[in-house]
N, C-alpha and C positions, 0 to 999 in steps of 0.2 A: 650262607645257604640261600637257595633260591628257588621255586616251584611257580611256575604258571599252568593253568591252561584255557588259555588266552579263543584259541580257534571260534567256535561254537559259543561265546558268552554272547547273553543278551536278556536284559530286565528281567524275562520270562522265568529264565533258567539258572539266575543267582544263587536262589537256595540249594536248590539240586546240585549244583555246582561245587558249593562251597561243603555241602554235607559229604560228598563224596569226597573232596581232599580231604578231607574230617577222616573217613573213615581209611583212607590212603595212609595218610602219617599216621595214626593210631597201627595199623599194621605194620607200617616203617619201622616204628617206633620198637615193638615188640621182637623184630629183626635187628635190632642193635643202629639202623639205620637212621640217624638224625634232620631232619626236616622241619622247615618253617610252621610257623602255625596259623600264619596264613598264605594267601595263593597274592603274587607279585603280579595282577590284573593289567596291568599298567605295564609294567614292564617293555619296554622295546627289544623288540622281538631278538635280532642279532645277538645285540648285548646280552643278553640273559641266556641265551640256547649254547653261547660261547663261556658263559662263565663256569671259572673252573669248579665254582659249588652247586653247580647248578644239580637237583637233586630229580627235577621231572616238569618236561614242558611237554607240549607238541606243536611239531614246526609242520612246512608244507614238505610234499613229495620234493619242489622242483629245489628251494634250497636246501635240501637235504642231501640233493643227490650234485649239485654246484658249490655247496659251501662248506656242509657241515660233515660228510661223509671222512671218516677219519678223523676228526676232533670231535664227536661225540660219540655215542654209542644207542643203538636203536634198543629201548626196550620190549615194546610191542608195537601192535595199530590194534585199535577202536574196529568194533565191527560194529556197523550202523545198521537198524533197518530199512535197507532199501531194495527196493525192487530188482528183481532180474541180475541180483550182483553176488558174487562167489564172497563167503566170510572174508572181511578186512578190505573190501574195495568199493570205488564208487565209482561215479559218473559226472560230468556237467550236465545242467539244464541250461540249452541255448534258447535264452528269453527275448518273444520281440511283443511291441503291442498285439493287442487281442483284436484290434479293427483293423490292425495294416494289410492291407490284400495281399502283397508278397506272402505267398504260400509254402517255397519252397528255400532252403537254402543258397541254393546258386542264385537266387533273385535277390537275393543281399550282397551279393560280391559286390567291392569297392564300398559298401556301406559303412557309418564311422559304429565302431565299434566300442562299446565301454570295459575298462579291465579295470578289475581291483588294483592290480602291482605288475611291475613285469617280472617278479620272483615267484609270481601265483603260478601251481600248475593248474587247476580248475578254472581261475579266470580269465590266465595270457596264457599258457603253452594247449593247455589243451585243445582250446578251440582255434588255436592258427594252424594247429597239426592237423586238427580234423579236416577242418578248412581244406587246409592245404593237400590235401591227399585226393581231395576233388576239384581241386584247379580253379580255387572258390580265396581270393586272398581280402585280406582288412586292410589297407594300409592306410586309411585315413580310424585314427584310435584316440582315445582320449583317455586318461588314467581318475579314475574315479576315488579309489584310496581307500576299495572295503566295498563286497561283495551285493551289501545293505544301497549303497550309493548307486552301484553300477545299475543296479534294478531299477531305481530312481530316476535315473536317467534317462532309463529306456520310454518308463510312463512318460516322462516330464514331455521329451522328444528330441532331448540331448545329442540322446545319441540311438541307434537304428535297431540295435543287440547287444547281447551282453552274453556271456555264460557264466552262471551262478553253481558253485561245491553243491551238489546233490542236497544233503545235509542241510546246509543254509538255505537252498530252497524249501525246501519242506518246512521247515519253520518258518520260511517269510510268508508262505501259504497258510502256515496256522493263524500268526499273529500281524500280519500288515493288510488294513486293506485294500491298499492300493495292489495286489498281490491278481483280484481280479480284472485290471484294466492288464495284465499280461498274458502272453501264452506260451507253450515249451515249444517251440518250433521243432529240434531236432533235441537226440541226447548223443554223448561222445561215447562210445565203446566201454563197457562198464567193468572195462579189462583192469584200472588202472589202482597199486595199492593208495588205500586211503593212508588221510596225513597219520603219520606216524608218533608213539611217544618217544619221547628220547630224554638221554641222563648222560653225567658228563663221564669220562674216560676211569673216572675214579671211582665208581659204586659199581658195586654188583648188578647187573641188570638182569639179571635170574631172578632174584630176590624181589628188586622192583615190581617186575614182572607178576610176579605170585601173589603180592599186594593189592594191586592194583585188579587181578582177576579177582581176586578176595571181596576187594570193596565193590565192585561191582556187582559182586555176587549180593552181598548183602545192601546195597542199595533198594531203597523201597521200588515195585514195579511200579507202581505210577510214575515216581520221577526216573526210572528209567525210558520208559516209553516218553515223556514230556522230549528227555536228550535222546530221543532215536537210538539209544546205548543198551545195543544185546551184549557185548561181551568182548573179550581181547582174544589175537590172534596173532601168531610171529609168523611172520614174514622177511625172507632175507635181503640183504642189502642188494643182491644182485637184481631182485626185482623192481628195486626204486632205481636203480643207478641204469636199467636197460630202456628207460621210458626218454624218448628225445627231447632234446630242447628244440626248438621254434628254428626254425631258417633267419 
């Protein structure tokens, strides 16, 4: 057996983290459903989202809808509190420095770009899409390895932009504060489902599902508000799988 949820960890958020899987498998548990009694932090990501015990991780949009779509099974998506966005979706924030006089997006074209992964849909598809739809291209890119990084970058002067998961901005804004040498240039279309949970082809994911609404339910509000986590929402596969990959 195997449980992560890897997305959203950070020092801040350990507790809250760990009490909510706490209160996840105690539901599980109740439900005949068997799970770790701890959360596999560590874990590499593929490995783990593919194992056949896998009992509940959350992976991104873009390999979910390239890798994992048909060898796992989606149980919900996380509705986050954020702005301007329908329950269970979000947004990138495209971050440049806060003194750079380029004001507009198109004055970045050809600028080097920082991305977490080229599996990210928040950090690599989303903003070449957006990009791209206004005849605005990156191709000079640098892969950072982690959304935390790519923002680093940006301050340091690595690299020109970044776009940072909704989500992860908002806490890098709480708690980093190199957060104020940045600014949100643009945000991507806040049309897009947020990362999703998923479980492997062998459990119930009803069940899951109800669990996990459960825990959340009874999660204390402060530490829900600390993880921006109002609540779970399902969302069909058709809407991860119609979101494009990158040219």
């Amino acid at each position: 057996m195997i449980a992560s949820l890897p997305m959203y960890a950070r020092p801040e958020l350990d507790y809250a983290i760990s009490l909510l899987w706490d209160l996840i498998r105690k539901n599980l548990t109740k439900k005949g459903i068997p799970a770790p009694i701890t959360l596999s932090q560590d874990a590499q990501d593929i490995i783990s989202w593919l194992d056949p015990g896998l009992v509940l991780s959350q992976t991104c949009g873009m390999p979910y809808r390239n890798i994992l779509h048909g060898k796992v099974q989606l149980v919900g998506t996380p509705n986050y509190d954020l702005p301007n966005c329908l329950p269970g979706h979000y947004f990138s924030a495209i971050v440049v420095q806060k003194n750079d006089p380029r004001l507009l997006l198109k004055d970045y074209d050809q600028a080097v770009l920082a991305y977490n992964m080229e599996a990210s849909q928040s950090g690599y598809a989303a903003p070449l899409n957006h990009a791209a739809a206004q005849g605005i291209h990156f191709p000079n890119r640098i892969e950072s390895h982690g959304h935390l990084k790519s923002a680093e970058m940006v301050v340091s002067g690595k690299a020109d932009i970044a776009a940072i998961d909704a989500v992860t901005w908002m806490l890098i804004e709480r708690h980093e504060a190199f957060a104020s040498k940045l600014r949100v240039l643009e945000r991507t279309t806040p049309t897009t489902p947020a990362l999703p949970l998923i479980t492997s082809l062998a459990l119930d994911a009803d069940q899951i599902f109800d669990a996990v609404k459960q825990a959340i339910q009874d999660l204390p509000q402060d530490m829900r508000d600390d993880m921006l986590l109002k609540g779970i929402v399902k969302i069909p596969a058709s809407e991860y799988l119609k979101i494009p990959n990158p040219e």
